[in-house]
N, C-alpha and C positions, 0 to 999 in steps of 0.2 A: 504494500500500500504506500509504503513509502515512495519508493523511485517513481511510481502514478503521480503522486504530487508535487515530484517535485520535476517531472517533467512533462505533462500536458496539465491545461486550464483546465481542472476539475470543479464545474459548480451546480447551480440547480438543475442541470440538463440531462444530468447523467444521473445512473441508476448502478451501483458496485453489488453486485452478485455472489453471493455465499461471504460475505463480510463477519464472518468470525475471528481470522486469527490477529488480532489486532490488541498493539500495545496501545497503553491508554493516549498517548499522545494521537496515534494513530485514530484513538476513535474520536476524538477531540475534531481533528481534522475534517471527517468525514460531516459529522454532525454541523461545525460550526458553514463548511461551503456550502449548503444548504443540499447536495446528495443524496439523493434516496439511497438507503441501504437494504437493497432486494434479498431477504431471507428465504431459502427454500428446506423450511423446517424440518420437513420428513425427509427429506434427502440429506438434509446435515448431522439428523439423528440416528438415521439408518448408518450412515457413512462414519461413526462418531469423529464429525467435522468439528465438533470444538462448538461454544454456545455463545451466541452473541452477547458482548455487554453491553445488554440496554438500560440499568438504570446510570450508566455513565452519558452511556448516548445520550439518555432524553434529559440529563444536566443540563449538556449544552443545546437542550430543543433539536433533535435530531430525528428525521422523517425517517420511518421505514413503510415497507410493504410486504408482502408477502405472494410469494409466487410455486413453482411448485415443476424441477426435472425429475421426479422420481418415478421409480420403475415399480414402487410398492402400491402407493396412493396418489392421488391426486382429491384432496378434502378440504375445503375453506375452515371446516369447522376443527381436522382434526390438526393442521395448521395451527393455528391460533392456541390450543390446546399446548402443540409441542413449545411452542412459546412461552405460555406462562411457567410448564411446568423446568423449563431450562433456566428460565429466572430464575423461579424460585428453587432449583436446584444450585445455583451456583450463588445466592446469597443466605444469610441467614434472616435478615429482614421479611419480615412480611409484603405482600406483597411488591417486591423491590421495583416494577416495570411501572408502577404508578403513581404518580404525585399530582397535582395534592387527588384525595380519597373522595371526589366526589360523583364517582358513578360506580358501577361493578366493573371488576376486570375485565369481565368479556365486553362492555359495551366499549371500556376505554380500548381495549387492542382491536377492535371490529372500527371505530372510531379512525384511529393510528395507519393501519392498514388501507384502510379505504385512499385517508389523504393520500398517503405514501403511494398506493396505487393510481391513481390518479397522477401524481404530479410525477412518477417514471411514467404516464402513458402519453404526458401531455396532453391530457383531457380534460373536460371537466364532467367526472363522472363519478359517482359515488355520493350521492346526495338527492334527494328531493327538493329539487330547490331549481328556478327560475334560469334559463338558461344551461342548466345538465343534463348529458344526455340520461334518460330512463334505461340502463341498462340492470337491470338485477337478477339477481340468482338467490332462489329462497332455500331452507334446508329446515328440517323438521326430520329430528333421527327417531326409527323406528312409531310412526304412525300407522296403526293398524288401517288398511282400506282393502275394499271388498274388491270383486274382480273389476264392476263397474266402475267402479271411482280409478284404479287402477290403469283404464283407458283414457281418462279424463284428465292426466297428468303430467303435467313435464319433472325432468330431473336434470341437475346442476353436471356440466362436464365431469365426467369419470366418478357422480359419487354411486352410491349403492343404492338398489331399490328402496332400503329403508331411508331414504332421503327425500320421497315422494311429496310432492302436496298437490292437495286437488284443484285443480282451477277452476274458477268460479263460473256458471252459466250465465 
């Protein structure tokens, strides 16, 4: 990560992919250029790649997203999951990925992610909100549904049936 900065203009434009093995200065850097740092969780935990430091990152307000090369899953939700649980694996604080405590984990990293995804797609998507594109993908693990509802359904890239929801008439 080093010689990346210190020899092409690394800023908001760019998006650093598997950004785990990083000394703190390093993640300093990344955070403060404004950087997406694109985690691909399950692929970094299958691979034991090493665990991103995010409550250093998000000191210095550092944008991440989450994306996903792995050969095992491809899951928004279980994602987000290997996320918290690599935080909270590698500090002793409670929840260390989030300050200050004013929503649940999952909505601040679903929150996090979204920006971070968005601003590596150079879009503005990930919001209901006035000029964003409407793209979403819902998930709901393990909802029982009958064969009819079943046909009446879409599902999120690569997750599993039990990811189903029914769309409305």
């Amino acid at each position: 990560m080093e010689w990346l900065y210190n020899h092409l203009p690394v800023d908001s434009r760019w998006c650093l992919i598997h950004a785990t093995h990083l000394t703190p200065p390093e993640t300093m850097k990344i955070a403060t250029s404004g950087a997406v740092a694109g985690l691909c969780l399950t692929t970094e935990a299958n691979l034991g790649d090493g665990i991103f430091p995010g409550p250093q990152y998000l000191e210095h307000n550092g944008v991440w997203g989450i994306g996903s090369d792995s050969h095992i899953s491809v899951s928004v939700s279980e994602d987000l999951r290997w996320f918290e649980y690599g935080q909270r694996l590698n500090s002793p604080a409670p929840q260390p990925a989030h300050r200050p405590r004013r929503a649940s984990r999952r909505q601040r990293s679903v929150s996090r992610a979204l920006r971070g995804g968005a601003r590596a797609l150079g879009q503005n998507i990930g919001q209901l909100s006035v000029g964003y594109r409407a793209i979403w993908s819902y998930w709901i693990a393990r909802i029982p549904l009958s064969p009819a509802q079943k046909t009446r359904c879409c599902s999120t890239a690569g997750s599993s049936p039990a990811h189903l929801i029914p769309l409305p008439r």
